[in-house]
C-alpha positions in Angstrom: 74.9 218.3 7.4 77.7 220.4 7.3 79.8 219.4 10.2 80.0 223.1 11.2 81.8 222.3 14.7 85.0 220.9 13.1 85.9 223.8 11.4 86.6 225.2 14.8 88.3 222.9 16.9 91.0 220.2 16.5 90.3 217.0 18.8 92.7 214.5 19.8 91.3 211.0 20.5 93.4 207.9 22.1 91.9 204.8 22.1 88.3 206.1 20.6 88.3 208.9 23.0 88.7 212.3 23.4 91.9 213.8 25.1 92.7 217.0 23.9 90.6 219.9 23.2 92.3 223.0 21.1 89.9 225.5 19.3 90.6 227.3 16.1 88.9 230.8 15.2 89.3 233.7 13.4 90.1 237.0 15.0 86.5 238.1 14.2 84.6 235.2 15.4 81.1 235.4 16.4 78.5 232.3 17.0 75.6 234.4 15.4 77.5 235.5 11.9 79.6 232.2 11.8 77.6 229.7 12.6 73.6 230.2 12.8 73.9 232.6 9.1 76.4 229.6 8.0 74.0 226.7 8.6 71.2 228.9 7.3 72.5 229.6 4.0 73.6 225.5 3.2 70.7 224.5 5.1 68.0 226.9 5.9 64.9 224.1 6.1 67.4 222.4 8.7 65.4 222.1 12.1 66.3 224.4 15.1 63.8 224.6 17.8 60.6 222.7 18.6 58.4 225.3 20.8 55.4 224.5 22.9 53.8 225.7 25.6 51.1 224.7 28.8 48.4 226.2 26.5 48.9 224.0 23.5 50.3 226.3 21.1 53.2 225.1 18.9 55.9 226.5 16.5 59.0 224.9 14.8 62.1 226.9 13.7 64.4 226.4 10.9 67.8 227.5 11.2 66.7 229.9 7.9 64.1 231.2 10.5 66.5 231.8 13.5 68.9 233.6 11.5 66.6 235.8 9.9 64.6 236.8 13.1 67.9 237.3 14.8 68.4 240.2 12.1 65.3 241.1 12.2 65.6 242.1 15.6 69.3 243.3 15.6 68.0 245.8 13.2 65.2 246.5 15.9 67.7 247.3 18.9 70.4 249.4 16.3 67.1 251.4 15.4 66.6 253.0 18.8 70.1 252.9 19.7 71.8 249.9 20.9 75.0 249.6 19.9 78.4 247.9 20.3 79.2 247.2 23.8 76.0 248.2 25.9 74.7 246.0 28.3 71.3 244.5 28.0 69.4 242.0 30.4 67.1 239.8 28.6 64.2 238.2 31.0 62.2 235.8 29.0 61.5 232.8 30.8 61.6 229.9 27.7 60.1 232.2 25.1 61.1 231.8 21.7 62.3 235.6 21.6 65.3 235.1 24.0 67.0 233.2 20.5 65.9 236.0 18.6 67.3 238.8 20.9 70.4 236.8 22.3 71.7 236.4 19.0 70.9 240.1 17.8 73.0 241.2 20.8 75.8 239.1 19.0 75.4 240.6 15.4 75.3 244.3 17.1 78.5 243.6 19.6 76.3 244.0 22.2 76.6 242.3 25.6 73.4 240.5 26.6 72.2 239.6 30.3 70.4 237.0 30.8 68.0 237.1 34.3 65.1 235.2 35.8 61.6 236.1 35.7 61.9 235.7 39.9 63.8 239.5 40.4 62.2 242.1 41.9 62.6 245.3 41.9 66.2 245.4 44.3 67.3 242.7 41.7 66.7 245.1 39.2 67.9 248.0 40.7 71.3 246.4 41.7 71.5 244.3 38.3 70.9 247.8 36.4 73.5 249.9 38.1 76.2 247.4 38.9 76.5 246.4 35.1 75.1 250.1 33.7 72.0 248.6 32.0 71.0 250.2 28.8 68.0 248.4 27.9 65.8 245.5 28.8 63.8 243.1 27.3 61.3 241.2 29.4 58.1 239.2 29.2 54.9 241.0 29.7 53.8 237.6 31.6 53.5 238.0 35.8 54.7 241.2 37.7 57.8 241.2 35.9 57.7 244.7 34.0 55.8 245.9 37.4 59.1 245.6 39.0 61.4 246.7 36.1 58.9 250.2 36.5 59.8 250.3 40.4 63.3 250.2 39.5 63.6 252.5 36.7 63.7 255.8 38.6 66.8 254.5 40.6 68.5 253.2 37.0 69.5 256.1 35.4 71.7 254.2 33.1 67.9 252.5 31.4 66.9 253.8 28.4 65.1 251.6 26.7 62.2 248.8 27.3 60.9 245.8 24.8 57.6 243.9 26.1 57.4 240.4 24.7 54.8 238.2 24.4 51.8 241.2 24.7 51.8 245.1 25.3 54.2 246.3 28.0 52.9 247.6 31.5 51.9 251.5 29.4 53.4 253.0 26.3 57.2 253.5 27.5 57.3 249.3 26.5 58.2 249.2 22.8 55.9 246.4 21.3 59.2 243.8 20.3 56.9 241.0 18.6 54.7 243.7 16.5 58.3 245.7 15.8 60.2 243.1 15.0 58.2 242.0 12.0 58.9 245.5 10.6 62.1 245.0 10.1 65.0 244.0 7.6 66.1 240.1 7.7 69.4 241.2 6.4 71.7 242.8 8.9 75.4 243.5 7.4 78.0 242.0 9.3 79.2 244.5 12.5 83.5 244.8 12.9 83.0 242.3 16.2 86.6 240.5 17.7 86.5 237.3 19.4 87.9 238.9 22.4 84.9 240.9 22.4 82.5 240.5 25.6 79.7 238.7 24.7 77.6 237.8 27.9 77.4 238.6 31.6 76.1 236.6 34.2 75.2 237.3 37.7 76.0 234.3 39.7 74.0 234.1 42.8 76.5 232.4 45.5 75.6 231.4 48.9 77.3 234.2 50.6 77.4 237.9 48.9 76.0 240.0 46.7 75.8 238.3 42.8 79.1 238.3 41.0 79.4 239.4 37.6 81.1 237.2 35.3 81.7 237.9 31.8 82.6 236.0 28.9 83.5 236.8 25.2 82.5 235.8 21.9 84.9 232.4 22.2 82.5 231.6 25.1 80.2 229.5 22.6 82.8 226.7 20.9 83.9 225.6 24.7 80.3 223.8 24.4 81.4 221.8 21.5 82.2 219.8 24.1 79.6 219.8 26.1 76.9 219.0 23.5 78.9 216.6 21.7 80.5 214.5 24.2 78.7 215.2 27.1 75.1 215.4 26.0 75.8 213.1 22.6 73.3 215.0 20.7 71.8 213.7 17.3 72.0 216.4 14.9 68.8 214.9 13.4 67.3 214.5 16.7 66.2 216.7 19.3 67.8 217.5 22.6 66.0 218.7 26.0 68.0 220.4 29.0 65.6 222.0 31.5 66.3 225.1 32.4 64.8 228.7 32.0 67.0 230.9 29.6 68.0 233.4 32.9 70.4 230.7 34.2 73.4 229.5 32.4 72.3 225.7 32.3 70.5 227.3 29.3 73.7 227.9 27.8 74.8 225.1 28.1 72.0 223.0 27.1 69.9 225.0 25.0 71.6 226.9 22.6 75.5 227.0 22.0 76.8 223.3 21.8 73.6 222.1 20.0 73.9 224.2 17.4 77.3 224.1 17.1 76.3 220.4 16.4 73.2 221.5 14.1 71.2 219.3 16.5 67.7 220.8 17.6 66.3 221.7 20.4 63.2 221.0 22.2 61.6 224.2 24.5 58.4 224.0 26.6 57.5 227.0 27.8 55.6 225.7 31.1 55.1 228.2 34.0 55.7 225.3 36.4 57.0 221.9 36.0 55.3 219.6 37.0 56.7 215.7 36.4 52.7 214.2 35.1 52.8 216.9 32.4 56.8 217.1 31.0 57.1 213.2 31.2 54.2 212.2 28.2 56.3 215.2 26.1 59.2 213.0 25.6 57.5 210.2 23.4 54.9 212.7 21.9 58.0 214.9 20.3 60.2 212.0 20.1 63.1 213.6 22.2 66.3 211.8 21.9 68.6 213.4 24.3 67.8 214.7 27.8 69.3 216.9 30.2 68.2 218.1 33.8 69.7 219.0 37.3 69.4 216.1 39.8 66.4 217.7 41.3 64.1 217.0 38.1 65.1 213.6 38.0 64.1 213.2 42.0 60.8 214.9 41.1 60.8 211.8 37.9 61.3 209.0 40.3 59.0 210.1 42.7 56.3 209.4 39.7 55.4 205.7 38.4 57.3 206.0 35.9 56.6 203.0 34.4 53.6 204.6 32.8 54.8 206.6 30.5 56.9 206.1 27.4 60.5 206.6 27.1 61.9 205.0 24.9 62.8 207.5 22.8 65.1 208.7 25.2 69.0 207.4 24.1 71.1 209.4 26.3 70.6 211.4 29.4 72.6 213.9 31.3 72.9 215.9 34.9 75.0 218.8 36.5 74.0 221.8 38.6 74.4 220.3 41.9 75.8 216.7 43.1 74.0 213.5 41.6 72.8 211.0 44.8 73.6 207.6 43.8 70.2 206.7 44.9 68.7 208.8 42.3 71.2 207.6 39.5 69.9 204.3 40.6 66.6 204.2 39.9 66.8 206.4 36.8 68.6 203.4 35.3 66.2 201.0 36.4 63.2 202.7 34.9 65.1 203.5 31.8 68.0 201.8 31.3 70.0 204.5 30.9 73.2 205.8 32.8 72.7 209.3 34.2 76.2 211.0 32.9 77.2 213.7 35.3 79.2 216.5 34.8 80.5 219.3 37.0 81.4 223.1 35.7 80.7 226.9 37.1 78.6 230.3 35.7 82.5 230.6 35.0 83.3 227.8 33.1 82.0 225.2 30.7 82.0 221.6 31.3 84.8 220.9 33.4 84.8 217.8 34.4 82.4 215.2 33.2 81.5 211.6 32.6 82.5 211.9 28.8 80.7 209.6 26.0 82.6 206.2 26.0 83.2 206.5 29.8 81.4 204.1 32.3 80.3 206.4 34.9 80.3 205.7 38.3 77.5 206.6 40.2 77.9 210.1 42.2 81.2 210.8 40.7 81.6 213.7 38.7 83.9 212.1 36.0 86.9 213.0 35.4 89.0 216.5 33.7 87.0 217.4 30.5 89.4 217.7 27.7 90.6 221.2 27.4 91.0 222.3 31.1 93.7 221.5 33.3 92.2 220.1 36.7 94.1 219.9 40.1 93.2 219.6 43.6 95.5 221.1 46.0 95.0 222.4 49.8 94.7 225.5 51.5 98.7 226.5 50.7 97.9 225.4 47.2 99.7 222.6 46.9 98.5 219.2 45.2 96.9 216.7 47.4 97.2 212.4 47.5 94.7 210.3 46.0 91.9 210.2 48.1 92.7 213.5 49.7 90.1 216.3 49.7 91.0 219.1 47.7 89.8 222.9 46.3 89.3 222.0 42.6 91.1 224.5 40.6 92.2 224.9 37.1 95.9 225.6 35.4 96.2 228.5 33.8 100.0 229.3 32.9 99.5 228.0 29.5 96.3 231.0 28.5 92.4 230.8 29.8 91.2 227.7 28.6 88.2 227.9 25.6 85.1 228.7 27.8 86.7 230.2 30.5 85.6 233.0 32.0 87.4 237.1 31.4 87.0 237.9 35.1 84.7 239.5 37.1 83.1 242.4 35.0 84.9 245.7 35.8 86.2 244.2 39.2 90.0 243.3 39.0 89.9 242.8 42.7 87.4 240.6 43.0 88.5 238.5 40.2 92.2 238.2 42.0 90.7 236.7 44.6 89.9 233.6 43.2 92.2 233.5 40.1 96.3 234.1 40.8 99.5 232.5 40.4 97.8 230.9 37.3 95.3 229.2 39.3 91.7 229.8 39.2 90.0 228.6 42.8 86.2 227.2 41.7 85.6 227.2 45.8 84.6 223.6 45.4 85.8 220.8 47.4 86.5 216.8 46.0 88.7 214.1 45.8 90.1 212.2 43.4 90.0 207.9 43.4 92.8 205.8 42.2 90.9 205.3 38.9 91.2 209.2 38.3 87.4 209.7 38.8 86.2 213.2 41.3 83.8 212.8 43.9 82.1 215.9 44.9 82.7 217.1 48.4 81.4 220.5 49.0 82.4 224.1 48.5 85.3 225.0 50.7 83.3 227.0 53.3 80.7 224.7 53.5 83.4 221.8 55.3 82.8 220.8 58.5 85.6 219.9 61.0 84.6 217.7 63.6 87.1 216.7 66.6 90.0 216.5 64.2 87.8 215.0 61.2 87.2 217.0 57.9 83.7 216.0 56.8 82.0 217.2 53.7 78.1 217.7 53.4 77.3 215.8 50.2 78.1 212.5 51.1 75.6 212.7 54.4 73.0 214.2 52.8 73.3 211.5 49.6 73.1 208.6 52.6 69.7 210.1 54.2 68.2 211.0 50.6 67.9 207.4 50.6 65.7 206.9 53.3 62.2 207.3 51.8 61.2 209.8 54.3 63.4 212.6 53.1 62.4 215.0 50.6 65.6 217.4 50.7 68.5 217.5 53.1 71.3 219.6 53.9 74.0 219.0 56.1 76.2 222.1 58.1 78.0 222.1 61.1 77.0 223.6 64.1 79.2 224.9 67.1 80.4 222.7 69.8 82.2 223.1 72.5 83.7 219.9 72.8 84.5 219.2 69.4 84.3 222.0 67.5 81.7 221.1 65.8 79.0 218.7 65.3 77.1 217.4 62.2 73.3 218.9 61.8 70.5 217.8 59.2 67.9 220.0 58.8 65.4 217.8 56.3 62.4 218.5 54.2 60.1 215.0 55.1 57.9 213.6 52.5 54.9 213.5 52.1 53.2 211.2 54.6 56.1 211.6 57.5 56.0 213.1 60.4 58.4 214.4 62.5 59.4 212.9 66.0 61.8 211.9 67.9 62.0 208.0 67.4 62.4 209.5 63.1 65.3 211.3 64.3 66.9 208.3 65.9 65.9 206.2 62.9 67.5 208.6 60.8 70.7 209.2 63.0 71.1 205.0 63.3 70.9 205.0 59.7 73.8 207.0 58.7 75.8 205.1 61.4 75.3 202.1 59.8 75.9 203.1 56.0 78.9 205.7 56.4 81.8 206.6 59.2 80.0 206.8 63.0 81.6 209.9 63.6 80.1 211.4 60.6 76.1 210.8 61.8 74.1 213.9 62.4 74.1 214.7 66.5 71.4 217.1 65.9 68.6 216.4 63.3 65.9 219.2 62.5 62.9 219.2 60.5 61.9 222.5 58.3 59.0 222.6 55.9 61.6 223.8 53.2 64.9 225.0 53.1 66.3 228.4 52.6 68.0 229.0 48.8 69.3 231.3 46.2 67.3 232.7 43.7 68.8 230.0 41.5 67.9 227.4 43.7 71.1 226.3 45.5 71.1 225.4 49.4 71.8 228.2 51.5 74.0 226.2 54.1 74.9 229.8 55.3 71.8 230.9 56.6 71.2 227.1 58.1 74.4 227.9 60.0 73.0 230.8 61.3 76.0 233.0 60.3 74.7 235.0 57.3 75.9 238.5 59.4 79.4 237.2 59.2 79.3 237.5 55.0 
């Protein structure tokens, strides 16, 4: 293997671990040209991707084959007219044509847009006009292009359409998969900077419309760090994050870091997940390193895990949303593995983490990745005690850290609002242990202030997730009149539970017992499910009953 990561980074290790973080690039720099052609030409029968999908069909990629099918279809898009600098959203659930066409976008200087298949048409129509959409490129699977043709008249910015995976919705679809294989495999090098945006996101919050955050071409070597030191990828073995390619946990875990490493990865292409048919997949593709938000591995304990194999498994990862010690627990006894949690934004990469060499302590989020300068401070701003809550926020006096976010795409404002006097404000809430280890709070509107007492939701909802009735939870606070406010749990039971009053009391005496009295929900309701973002986070907002205040 060639190494390819080092030539773009210096690392600083004391003690056998890492400490400092400092990239090194050309002015030029792009992922596509300077590292997929790169590993290509030294290694082209190298192994990229392993593909499957629910109907049995399988496909492995070389990296020879993912650079030549990302020219083939940057020649594709420069045909009709995309060019340097337009904006393209890319809707492909796990297809094996999001690689193709993400990387084209990078060859051309294009800036791609990555979207779940779960828009409709006022996505779209929002999406298309906010970031003045040029074309799209979506999967001819579902009522996707259905509402891509309800939006069009109301985009006039859209000019072109690509169906993949079968014909488009009528003739104004251009055929990608039959087009694609037209074309040239060689695709000259474009005059691309670093600096250059590269992607665009739009981050689903629990208040607002979706923000737009952009990043440029250096985006892709702040996962060096995430894949090598978070994830521990084998480059000769293969390395599964779930996550559809419209959210950035793709990023993250399914395409940057990895093969910056020259690790493959592993892509199932499943409609819906379900636990019975993802866990066998592990020991039938021998899958090394493993990746998930908390709610999979809830989902994975909820199976008898015990019959299935997974020992091929060596290291295993979480982030998108706080890890319950409960589930850490019982995802080491069934495998013996320590779930490494990490923390980081749609804005940032891995921020903080449990790092390889670290012993993680269950629910914390680790502690600063190398690279970014962590703080917690209060509302004024300034730095808070040990064992103080605080907004996490990150230094930036001495330049935006590798990874970081540009701003908010064409929306100065906006992007003052969080990130001034060289601070950027993640709107998250933790605290920080005499060891130096973060323990997630909440984010800052989501704090509940209770007759003088700042309580945050996660560490109530982590104590009832252990109870077996609950399925989900999510804690907000509710008006009161003599305290301000009072503690609520509105909780998804599980299957087999019912709700009543003597399971409220049950539940209530519980959290007495295992945290702080005055923290125990006073009011306790039970909902069939609970209302979230299109990316799946808790809306705490419309639990509180306030959503016409945002």
């Amino acid at each position: 293997m060639l190494n390819i990561h080092q030539k773009f980074c210096k690392e600083t290790f004391h003690d056998g671990k890492l400490v400092d973080f400092k990239p090194v690039y050309e002015d030029n720099f792009n992922f596509s040209y300077d590292v997929i052609d790169e590993i290509a030409k030294a290694e082209p029968d190298r192994r990229a991707m392993v593909w499957c999908d629910s109907h049995g069909n399988e496909r492995t990629f070389t990296f020879g084959d993912i650079s030549r099918y990302s020219s083939k279809a940057a020649n594709l898009f420069k045909s009709v007219g995309i060019k340097k600098g337009d904006t393209v959203v890319l809707v492909m659930k796990r297809h094996y044509q999001f690689w193709f066409s993400c990387l084209a976008l990078h060859k051309i200087g294009a800036v791609g847009i990555p979207a779940t298949n779960l828009l409709t048409k006022k996505d779209y129509v929002y999406r298309f006009n906010a970031a003045h959409v040029t074309a799209v490129v979506a999967t001819s699977d579902g009522e996707v292009q259905e509402h891509i043709a309800a939006a069009e008249p109301e985009s006039p910015s859209l000019k072109f359409k690509f169906s993949v995976k079968g014909k488009g919705l009528d003739d104004s679809w251009i055929d990608f998969d039959g087009e694609i294989e037209k074309q040239s495999d060689v695709f000259p090098r474009e005059n691309i900077l670093a600096t250059d945006p590269m992607l665009l996101y739009f981050t689903s919050g629990t208040t607002g419309m979706p923000k737009m955050v952009y990043h440029d071409n250096t985006y892709p070597l702040g996962h060096i760090i995430t894949a090598k030191y978070w994830h521990n990828v084998d480059p000769d073995g293969l390395h599964l994050t779930i996550s559809d390619t419209g959210w950035m946990k793709a990023m993250w875990g399914k395409l940057y870091g990895q093969w910056l490493m020259e690790a493959a990865i592993f892509v199932c292409d499943f409609d819906k997940f379900t636990p019975s048919d993802l866990l066998p997949l592990f020991a039938k593709y021998n899958i090394t390193t493993f990746c998930a938000p908390p709610t999979i591995y809830r989902f994975f304990i909820q199976e008898d895990l015990s019959k299935y194999d997974l020992t091929s498994l060596k290291y295993v990862t979480t982030a998108g949303e706080a890890l319950n010690p409960e589930v850490y627990n019982r995802i080491y006894e069934a495998t013996g593995l320590k779930l490494m949690e990490a923390f980081g934004q749609t804005e940032t990469t891995l921020t903080l983490g449990n790092l390889v060499g670290s012993t993680p302590k269950p629910g914390s989020m680790g502690k600063p990745s190398p690279g970014y300068e962590v703080e917690l401070v209060d509302a004024e701003g300034n730095p808070v005690e040990t064992g103080v809550v605080g907004e996490v926020v990150l230094k930036t006096e001495h330049g935006k850290p590798c990874g970081m976010f540009n701003g908010y795409y064409q929306n100065p404002e906006l992007t003052k609002s969080v990130w001034y006097n060289n601070l950027y404000h993640t709107g998250d809430t933790a605290w920080k242990d005499e060891d130096g280890y973060y323990w997630y709070v909440g984010r800052t509107d989501d704090i509940i202030k209770s007759s003088g007492y700042r309580i945050g939701p996660f560490e109530i909802e982590s104590v009832i997730m252990e109870m077996p009735c609950c399925a989900e939870c999510a804690i907000t606070g509710v008006p009161d009149p003599i305290r301000g406010q009072v503690v609520k749990a509105t909780i998804v039971l599980a299957n087999g539970f019912e709700p009543s009053e003597e399971l409220k009391k049950e539940i209530q005496t519980y959290v007495k017992k295992q945290t702080a009295p005055y923290k125990y929900p006073r009011v306790v309701e039970f909902v069939d499910e609970l209302p979230k973002t299109i990316s799946g986070k808790i809306r705490r907002v419309e639990i509180r009953g306030d959503e016409k205040k945002n």
